[in-house]
C-alpha angles and dihedrals in degrees: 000000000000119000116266126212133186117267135169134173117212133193129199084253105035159350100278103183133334135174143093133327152187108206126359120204117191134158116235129189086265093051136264123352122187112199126199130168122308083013113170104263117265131193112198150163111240117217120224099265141099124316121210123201137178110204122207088273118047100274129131134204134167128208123206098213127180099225135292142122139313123201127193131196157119084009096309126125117196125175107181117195143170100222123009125167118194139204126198092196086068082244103154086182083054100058096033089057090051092046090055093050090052096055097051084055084064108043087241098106 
């Protein structure tokens, strides 16, 4: 069984998913990082872009964000985000189309 490790993704409004997984894949402004357990700590900023993540039991989702930060340590993953749409389906179009509406709700496309 693959290592787990504790992540949650935040946005300004809500928790939008935490638990426990396997891999995280995320693009920064300095390009792609792919986080697994015990990984070196890490402190980014995210680009606005597509999260992966492999949760504990085989399961997938993605996440369209608009930016933010990611922080790594002591076995914690934590993307915080103002705005973050995500889709169970691993449909990046998905959440990406979510995100942007929400964003035209706001005022903020």
């Amino acid at each position: 069984m693959a290592k787990t490790m504790n992540v949650s993704l935040v946005a300004a409004d809500r928790e939008v998913w935490s638990g426990k997984a396997t891999v995280v894949n995320a693009s920064t402004v300095e390009g792609e990082i792919g986080i697994l357990a015990d990984h070196t700590p890490v402190l980014s900023v995210l680009a606005a872009g597509q999260i992966d993540v492999r949760t504990e039991d085989d399961g997938h989702w993605v996440a369209a964000t608009n930016g933010g930060f990611v922080s790594v340590a002591n076995n914690e993953v934590r993307l915080l985000c103002e705005h973050a749409e995500i889709s169970y389906e691993s449909n990046f179009d998905e959440a990406k189309r979510k995100l942007d509406e929400k964003l035209a709700e706001s005022g903020e496309a």
